[in-house]
N, C-alpha and C positions, 0 to 999 in steps of 0.2 A: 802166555805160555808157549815154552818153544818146545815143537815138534819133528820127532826123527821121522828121517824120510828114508823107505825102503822101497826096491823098484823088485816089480815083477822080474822074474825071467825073460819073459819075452818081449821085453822093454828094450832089453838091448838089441834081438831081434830087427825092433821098430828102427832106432835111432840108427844102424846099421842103414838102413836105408835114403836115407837124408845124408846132405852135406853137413862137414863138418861145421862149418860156421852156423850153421841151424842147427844145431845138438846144443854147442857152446849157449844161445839165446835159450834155447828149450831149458835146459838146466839151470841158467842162471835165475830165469823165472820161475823156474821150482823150487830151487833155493830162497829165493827171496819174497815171494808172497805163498806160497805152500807149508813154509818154517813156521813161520808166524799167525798167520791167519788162513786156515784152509777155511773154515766153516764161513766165508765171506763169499765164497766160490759157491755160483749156483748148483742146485743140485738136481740131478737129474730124474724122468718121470717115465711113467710103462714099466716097460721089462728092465729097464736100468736105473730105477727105484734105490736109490742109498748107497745110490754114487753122486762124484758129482766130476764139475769139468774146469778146466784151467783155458780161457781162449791164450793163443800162442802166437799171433801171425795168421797163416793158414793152418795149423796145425792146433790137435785138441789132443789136453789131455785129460783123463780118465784118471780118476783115483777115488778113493774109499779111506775116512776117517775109523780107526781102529783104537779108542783110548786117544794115547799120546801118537800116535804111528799113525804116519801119510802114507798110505801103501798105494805105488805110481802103479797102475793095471795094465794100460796103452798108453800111445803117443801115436797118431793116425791123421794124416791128412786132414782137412775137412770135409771131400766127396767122400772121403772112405767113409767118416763118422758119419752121414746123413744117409750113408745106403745101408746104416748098419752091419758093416764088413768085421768090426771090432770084435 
């Protein structure tokens, strides 16, 4: 089943912040294992409960299965994701 991928607003916020050769990989792996298979992506536990995470490099991203819809939340470092900055 292929899945549309929709990004928060302040998604782009995030990628603003990173190089652009790190955005290009960021996407490209959202595109390509996110399309197809989100629910293979662990899912997240606590307060962020029915989410789940994409590893990226150092970077994690955050999203939430909706129906057919990948909806991207963050895209965060990984100190920022472990101090709970997101």
């Amino acid at each position: 089943m292929a899945y549309k991928i929709e990004f928060k607003k302040s998604v782009g916020r995030d990628l603003r912040r990173i190089t652009k050769a790190q955005v290009r990989t960021i996407l490209a792996k959202i595109e390509s294992e996110l399309g197809n298979t989100p629910e293979n992506h662990p899912a997240l536990t606590g307060k962020f409960a029915g989410l789940r995470k994409l590893r990226v490099g150092d970077y994690r991203v955050i999203f939430s299965i909706l129906g057919d819809t990948v909806l991207i939340l963050n895209t965060s470092c990984n100190t920022q994701f472990k101090s709970n900055e997101f």
